[in-house]
Wavefront OBJ file of the C-alpha trace (Angstrom):
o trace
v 138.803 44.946 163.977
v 135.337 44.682 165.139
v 133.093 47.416 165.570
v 133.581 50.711 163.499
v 133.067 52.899 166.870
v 135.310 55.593 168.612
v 137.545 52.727 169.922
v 138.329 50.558 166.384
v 138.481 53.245 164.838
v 141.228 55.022 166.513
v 142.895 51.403 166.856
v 142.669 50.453 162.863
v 143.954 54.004 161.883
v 147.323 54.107 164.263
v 147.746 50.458 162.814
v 147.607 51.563 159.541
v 150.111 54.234 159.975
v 152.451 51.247 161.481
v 152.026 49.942 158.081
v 149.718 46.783 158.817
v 147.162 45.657 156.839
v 143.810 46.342 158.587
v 140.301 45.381 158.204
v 136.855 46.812 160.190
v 133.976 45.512 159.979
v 130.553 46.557 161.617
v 127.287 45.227 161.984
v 125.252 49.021 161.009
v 125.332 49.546 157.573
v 125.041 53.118 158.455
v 127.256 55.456 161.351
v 123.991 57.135 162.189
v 121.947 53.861 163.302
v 121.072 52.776 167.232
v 123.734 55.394 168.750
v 124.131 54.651 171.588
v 126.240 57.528 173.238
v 125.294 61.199 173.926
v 128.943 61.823 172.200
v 130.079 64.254 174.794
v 134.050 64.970 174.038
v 136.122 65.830 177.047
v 138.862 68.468 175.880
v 141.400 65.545 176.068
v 139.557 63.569 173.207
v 139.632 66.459 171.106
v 142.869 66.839 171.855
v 143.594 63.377 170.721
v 141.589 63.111 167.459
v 140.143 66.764 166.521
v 136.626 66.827 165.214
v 135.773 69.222 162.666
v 134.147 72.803 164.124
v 130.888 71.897 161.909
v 130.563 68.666 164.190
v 130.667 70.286 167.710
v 129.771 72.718 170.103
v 131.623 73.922 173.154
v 130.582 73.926 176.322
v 132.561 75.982 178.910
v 129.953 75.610 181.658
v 128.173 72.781 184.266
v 125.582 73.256 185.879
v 124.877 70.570 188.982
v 120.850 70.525 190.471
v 119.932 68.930 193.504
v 116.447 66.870 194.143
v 115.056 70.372 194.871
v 116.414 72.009 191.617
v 118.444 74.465 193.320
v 121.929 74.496 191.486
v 125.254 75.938 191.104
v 128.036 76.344 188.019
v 131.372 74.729 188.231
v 133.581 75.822 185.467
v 137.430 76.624 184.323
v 139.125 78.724 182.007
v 141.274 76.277 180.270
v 138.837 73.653 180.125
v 135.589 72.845 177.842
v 133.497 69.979 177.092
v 132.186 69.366 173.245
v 128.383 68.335 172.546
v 128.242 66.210 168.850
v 126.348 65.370 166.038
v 127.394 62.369 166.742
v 126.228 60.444 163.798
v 127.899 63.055 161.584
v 131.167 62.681 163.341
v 131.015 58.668 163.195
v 130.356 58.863 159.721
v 133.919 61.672 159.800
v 135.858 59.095 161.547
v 134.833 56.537 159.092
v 135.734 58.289 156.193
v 139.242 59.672 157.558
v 140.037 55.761 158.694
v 139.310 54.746 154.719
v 141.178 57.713 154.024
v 144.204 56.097 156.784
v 144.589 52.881 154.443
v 141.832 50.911 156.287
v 139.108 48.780 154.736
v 136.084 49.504 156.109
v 132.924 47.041 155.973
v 129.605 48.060 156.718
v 126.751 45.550 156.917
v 128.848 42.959 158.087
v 128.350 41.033 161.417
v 131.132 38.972 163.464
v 129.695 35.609 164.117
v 133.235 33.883 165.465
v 136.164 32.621 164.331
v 138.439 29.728 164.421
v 142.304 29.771 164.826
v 144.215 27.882 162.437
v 148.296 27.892 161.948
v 148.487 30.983 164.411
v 146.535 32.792 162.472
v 141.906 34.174 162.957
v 139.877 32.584 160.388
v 136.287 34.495 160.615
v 133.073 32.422 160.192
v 131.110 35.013 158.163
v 133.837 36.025 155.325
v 136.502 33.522 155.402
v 139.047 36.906 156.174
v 142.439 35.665 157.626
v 143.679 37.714 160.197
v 147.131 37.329 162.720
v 145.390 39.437 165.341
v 141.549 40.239 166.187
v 140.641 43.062 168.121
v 136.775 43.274 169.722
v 135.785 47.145 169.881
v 132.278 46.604 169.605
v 130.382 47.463 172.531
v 129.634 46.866 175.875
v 127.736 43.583 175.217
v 130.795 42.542 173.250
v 130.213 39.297 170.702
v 133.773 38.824 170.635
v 133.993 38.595 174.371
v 131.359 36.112 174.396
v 132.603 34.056 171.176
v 135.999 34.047 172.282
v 135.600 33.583 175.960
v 136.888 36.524 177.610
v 135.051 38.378 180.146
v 131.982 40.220 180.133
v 130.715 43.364 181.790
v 128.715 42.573 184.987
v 128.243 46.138 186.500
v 126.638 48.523 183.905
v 124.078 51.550 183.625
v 121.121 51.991 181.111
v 120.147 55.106 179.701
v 117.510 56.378 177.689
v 118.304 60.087 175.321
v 115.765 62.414 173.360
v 117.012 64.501 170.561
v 114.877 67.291 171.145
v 114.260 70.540 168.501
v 116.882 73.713 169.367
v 115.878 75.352 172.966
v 115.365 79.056 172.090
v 116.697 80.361 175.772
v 119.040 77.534 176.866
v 121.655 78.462 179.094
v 124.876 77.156 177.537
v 125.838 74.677 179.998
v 125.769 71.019 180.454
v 122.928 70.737 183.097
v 123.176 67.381 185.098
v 120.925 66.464 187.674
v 121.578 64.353 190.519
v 118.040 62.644 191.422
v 118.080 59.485 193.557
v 114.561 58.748 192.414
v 114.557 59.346 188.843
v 118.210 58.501 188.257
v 119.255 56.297 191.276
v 123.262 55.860 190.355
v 124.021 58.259 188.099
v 122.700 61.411 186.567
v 120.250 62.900 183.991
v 120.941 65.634 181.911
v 120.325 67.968 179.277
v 122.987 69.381 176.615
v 122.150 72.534 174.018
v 123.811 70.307 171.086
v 124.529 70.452 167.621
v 121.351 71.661 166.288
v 119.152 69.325 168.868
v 118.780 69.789 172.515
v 119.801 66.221 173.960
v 118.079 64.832 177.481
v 118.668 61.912 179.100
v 118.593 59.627 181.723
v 120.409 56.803 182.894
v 120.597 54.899 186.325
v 121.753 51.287 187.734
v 120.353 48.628 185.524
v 118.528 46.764 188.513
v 115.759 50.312 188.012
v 113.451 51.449 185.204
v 114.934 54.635 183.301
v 111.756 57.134 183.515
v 112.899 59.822 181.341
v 109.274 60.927 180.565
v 108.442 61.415 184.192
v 111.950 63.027 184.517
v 110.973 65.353 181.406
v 107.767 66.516 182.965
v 109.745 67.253 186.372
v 112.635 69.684 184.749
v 110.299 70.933 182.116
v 109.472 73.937 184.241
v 112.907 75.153 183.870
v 113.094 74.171 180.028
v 109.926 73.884 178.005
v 110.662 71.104 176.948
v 106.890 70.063 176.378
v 106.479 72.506 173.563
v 109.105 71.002 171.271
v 109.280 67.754 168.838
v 111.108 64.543 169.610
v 113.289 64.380 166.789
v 115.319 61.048 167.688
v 115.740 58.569 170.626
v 118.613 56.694 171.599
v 119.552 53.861 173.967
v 122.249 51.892 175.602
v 124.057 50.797 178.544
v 127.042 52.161 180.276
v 129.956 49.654 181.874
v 130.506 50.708 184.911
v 132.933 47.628 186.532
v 136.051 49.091 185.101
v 138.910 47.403 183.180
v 137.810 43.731 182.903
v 140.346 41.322 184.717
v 140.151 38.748 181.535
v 140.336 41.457 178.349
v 142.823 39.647 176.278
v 143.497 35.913 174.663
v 146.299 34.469 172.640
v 146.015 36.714 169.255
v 142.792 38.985 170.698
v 142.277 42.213 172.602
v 139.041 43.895 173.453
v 139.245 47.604 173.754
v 136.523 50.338 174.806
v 133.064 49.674 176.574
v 134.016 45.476 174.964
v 136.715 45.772 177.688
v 135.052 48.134 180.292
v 137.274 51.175 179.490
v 134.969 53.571 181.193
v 135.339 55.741 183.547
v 133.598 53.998 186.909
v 132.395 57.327 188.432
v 131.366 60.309 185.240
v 130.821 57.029 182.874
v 132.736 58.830 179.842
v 134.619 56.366 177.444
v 135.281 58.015 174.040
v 138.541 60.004 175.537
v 139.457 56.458 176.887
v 138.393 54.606 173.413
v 140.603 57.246 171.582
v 143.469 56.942 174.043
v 143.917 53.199 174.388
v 142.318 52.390 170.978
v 145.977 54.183 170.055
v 147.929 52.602 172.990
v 146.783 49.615 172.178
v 147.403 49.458 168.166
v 150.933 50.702 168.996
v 151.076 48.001 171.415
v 149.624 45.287 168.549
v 151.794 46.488 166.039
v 155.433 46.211 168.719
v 154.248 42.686 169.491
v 153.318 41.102 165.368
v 156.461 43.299 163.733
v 159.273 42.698 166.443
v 157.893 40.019 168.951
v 156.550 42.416 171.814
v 154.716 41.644 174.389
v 151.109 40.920 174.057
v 148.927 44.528 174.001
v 146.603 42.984 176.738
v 149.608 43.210 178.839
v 151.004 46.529 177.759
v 147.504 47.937 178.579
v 147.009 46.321 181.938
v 150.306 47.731 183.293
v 149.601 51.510 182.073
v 145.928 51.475 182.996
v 145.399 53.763 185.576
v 143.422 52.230 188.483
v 142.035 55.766 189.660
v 140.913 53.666 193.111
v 139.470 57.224 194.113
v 136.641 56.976 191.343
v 135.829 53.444 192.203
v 135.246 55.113 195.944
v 133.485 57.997 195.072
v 131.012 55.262 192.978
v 130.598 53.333 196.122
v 129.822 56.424 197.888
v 127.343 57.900 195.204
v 125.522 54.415 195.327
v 125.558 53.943 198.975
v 125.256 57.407 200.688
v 122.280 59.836 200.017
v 123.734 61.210 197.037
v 120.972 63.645 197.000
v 120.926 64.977 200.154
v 124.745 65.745 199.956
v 124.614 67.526 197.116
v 121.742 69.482 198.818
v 123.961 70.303 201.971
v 127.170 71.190 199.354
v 125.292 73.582 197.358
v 124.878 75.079 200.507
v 128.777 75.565 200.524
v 129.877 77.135 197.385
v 133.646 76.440 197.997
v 133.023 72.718 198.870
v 130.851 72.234 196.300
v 133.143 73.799 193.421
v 136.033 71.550 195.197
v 134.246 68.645 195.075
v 131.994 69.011 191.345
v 135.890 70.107 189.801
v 137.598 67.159 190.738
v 134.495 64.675 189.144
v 134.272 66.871 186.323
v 137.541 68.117 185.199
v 140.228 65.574 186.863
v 140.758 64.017 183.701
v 143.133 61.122 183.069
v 146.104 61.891 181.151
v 148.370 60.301 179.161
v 149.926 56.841 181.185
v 153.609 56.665 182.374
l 1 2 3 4 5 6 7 8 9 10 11 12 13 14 15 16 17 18 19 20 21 22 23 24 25 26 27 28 29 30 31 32 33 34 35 36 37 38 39 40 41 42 43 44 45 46 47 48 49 50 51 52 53 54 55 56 57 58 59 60 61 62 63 64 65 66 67 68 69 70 71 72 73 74 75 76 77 78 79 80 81 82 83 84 85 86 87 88 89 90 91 92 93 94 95 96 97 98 99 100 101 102 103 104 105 106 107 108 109 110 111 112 113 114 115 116 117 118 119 120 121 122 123 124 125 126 127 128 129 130 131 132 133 134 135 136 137 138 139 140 141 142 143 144 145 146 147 148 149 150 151 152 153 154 155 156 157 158 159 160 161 162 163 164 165 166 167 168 169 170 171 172 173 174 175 176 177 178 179 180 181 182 183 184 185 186 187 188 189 190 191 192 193 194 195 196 197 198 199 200 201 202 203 204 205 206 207 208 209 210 211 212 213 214 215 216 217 218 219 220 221 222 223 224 225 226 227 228 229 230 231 232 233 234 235 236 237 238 239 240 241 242 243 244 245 246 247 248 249 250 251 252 253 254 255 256 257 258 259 260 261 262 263 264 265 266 267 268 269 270 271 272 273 274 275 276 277 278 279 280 281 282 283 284 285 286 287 288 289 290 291 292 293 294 295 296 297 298 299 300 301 302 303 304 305 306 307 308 309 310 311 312 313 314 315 316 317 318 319 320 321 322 323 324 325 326 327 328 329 330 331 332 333 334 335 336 337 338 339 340 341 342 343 344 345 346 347 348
């Protein structure tokens, strides 16, 4: 297993339990370096793999702005988003994959590997393996060392950890903003003991997140508190990737553009077919199976109404409808409910 993220790890544990002998490594030597996530849990993630209460915070409440600032909240009882430390819960998921069986290396970076007698011989360590599995980002080194294919469509976005807010609403505030954040959003989360705001639009722009700071800080304040961390990354936004699987390899998460194409949320997804998919790797070495790849391709749900609402978002003035919906309570709760809370659920 590559990468020690949401996605390898919740593939290397389930293999564990099917009694296979597992290895992870990852390049960071520690969970809390270049994160590059805001580590936003759907309720279905939680769902899947818990995280402790000391690790998260619920949020019940979103709250959508327009260019102009005006807004609206869209929420539901029986739903609830979770901000993170996320370091802290990498560095849980870790411990309760060791804990699993698995060994876990830190410091240690894939550099290829060479098949010999049906079996993965890696460059670095000389580790023999039957099946490799790339979970290690959307710039995937195993996709590009072994040939398979690569993310094309993607988002970059920029996040500041900022001190506690002292008057924060307790909502996930998201602001659509065609010039600050042409193709997606930016945001700002009361978290676990930080205030997180971001930024991220189409890669072909330049992520201004200090201009975008200076333009919400009205409503925030955001000017009188420390910077206490910065992240970066970019987002796959293509969808499943048409060549995601080899003779005796599988990439899973962002590697394999598990993301959603509209919201851009992948840990639910990493979680989900990180455990599809080791069920799928363990049926195919212990009784002949299928490959995964294959497994995963038929119960991946297409969701072709995301992929339209992305071409819509990127092509229509995203902006100006949102303006004219706010302006229409009950088609703007419709509307903000199904992108928000229309999550995917478990595959037939």
């Amino acid at each position: 297993m590559v990468g020690a993220g949401f996605a390898g790890l919740a593939c290397a544990r389930e293999l564990a339990g099917s009694g296979l002998k597992v290895l992870v490594i990852e390049k960071k030597r520690n969970a809390g370096d270049h994160i590059h996530t805001t580590g936003i849990l759907v309720k279905e993630a939680q769902d899947e793999w818990a995280a402790p209460a000391n690790l998260v915070r619920a949020i019940r409440r979103v709250r959508v702005y327009g260019p102009s600032l005006r807004s609206a909240v869209v929420e539901r009882d029986d739903y609830f988003f979770l901000a993170t430390d996320t370091a802290g819960l990498l560095g849980w998921l870790q411990e309760e994959t060791r804990k699993s069986g698995v060994e876990v290396r830190i410091g240690e970076t894939f550099r290829g590997a060479r098949r010999e007698n049906g079996h993965w011989v890696l460059e670095e360590s000389g580790a023999v393996c039957r099946f490799l599995v790339g979970a290690d980002g959307a710039r995937s080194p195993v996709a590009r060392l072994m040939d398979l294919g690569r993310n094309t469509q993607y988002l970059k976005g920029v996040e500041y950890a900022y001190e506690p807010l002292d008057q924060a609403e307790l909502s996930l505030h998201c602001f659509v903003d065609p010039e600050f954040a042409p193709g997606y959003i930016g945001w700002v989360l009361p978290g676990v003991g930080v205030t997180q705001v971001g930024l991220a639009c189409h890669s072909r722009h330049t992520v201004d997140l200090r201009g975008f700071i200076r333009r919400i800080d009205p409503l925030f304040g955001l000017s009188k508190r420390r910077v206490l961390e910065k992240r970066g990354g970019i987002i796959p936004i293509g969808g499943l990737l048409r060549n995601f699987y080899g003779e005796g390899v599988l990439l899973l998460g962002d590697a394999a553009g598990m993301v959603s194409p509209l919201t851009a949320g992948g840990i639910h997804r990493a979680y989900l077919y990180g455990r599809l998919g080791a069920q799928a790797i363990a049926h195919h070495l212990q009784a002949g199976g299928p490959h995964p790849g294959e497994v995963i391709r038929k119960g991946y749900p297409g969701r072709p109404w995301q992929h339209a609402a992305r071409w819509v978002y990127d092509h229509l003035p995203a902006g100006a409808m949102l303006e004219a919906a706010l302006r229409m309570p009950r088609v703007f709760r419709r509307v903000a409910g199904k992108i928000f809370f229309d999550r995917m659920s478990w595959p037939e």
